[in-house]
N, C-alpha and C positions, 0 to 999 in steps of 0.2 A: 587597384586603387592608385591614389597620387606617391609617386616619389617619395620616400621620408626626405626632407630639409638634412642637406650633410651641414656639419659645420666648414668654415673653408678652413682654417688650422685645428686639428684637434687642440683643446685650452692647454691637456697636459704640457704642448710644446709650447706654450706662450706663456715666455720669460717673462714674471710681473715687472713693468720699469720702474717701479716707484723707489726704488733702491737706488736706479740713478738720478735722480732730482738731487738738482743743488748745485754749487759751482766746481770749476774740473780747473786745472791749469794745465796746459798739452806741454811735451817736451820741446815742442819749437817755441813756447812762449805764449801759445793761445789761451785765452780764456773763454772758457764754456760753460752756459747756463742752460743747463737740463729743467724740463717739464714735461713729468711722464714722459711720450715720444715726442716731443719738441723740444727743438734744441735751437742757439742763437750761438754763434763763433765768433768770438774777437779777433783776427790776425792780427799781425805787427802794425798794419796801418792804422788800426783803432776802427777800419771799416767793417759790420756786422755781416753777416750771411745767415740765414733763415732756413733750417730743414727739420723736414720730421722721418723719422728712423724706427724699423721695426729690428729685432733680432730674432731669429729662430734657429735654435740651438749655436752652435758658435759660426753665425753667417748676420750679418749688418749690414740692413740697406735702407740708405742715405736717398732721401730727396728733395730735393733741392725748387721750390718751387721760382723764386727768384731767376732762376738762372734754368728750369728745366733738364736738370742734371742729373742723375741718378746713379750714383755709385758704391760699390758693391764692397763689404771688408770682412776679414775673420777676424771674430773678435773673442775677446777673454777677457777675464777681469773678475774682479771680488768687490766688494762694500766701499775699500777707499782707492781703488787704482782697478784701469785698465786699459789693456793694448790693442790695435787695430793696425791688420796688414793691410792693404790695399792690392789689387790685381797684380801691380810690375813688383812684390815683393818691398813695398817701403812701408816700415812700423813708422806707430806713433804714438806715445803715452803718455796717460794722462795721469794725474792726482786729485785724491778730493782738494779741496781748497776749506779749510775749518775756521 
């Protein structure tokens, strides 16, 4: 008979985001607005960037549809704060904003 349908992530590994919804402030100053996996980033220019982001288990990836970008972080964090490495080793973290 047919194939059994796999799932493509088993669910256990998939992080619920709804914990990150809401707004973040970054340590360079950014402001970030979470929704489920969409996210929108303020830099210092006040200019927006648009991506949506999965996590599976402490691994973050960022896509960028604006710009066709796709980049890759280890991430960690809890309820009001968390960190993201990037490839060349540079953190970056965030806070809830309340």
């Amino acid at each position: 008979g047919p194939e059994p349908q796999r799932a493509i992530a088993p669910p256990a590994s998939d992080i619920n985001l709804s914990y990150l919804s809401g707004t973040w402030r970054g340590s360079a100053g950014e402001r970030v607005e979470i929704r489920g996996n969409q996210a929108r980033i303020w830099g210092g220019n006040q200019q927006s960037c648009y991506c949506i982001f999965m996590i599976h288990g402490n691994r973050m990836i960022a896509y960028s549809p604006d710009t066709d970008v796709v980049k890759k972080f280890e991430y960690s964090g809890g309820l009001d704060q968390f960190m993201l490495r990037d490839d060349k080793g540079g953190v970056m973290s965030f806070e809830r904003v309340r």
